[in-house]
C-alpha positions, 0 to 999 in steps of 0.5 A: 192220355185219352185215345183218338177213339175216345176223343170223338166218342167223347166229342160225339156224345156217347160217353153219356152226356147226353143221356145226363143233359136230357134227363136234367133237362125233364127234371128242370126244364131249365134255361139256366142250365140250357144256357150252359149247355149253349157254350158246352156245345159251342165249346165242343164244335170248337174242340173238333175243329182244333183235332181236324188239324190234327187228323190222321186221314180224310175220312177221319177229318170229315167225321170231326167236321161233320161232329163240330157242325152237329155241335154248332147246330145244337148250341144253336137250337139250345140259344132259339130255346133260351130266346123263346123261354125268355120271351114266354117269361116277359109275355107272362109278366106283363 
């Protein structure tokens, strides 16, 4: 079983998935994968929503809520993305 530590490092990036999403992201600049990525973060938010419930203390609510609004944020910008790159692909077609 994974530690709470581990947990929100895992939920806050830093276990490297981010370093592999961007240096996917250079080499394929794809919206397919972007799209994957929306609902990896929507997946995440949510994920850290479920631990606040399950926090040991304030501060350690108030980082999971803080992580879970940082994830909706970038599901977010990743969906903008993926709207202006469909966009971009109906403007070249016609």
């Amino acid at each position: 079983m994974q530690s709470r530590q581990a947990i929100i490092f895992r939920l806050a990036g830093t276990s490297g998935y981010f370093q592999g999403y961007w240096r996917s992201w250079d080499e394929q600049l794809g919206a397919i994968e972007a799209m994957d990525s929306a609902q990896h973060c929507k997946d995440q938010a949510a994920e850290c929503l479920r631990l606040v419930k399950l926090a040991q203390s304030k501060d350690e609510a108030e980082v999971l809520r803080n992580l879970s609004s940082s994830w909706s944020r970038l599901a977010g910008q990743i969906d903008r993305y993926n709207a202006l790159v469909r966009e971009r692909g109906r403007i070249s077609r016609k």
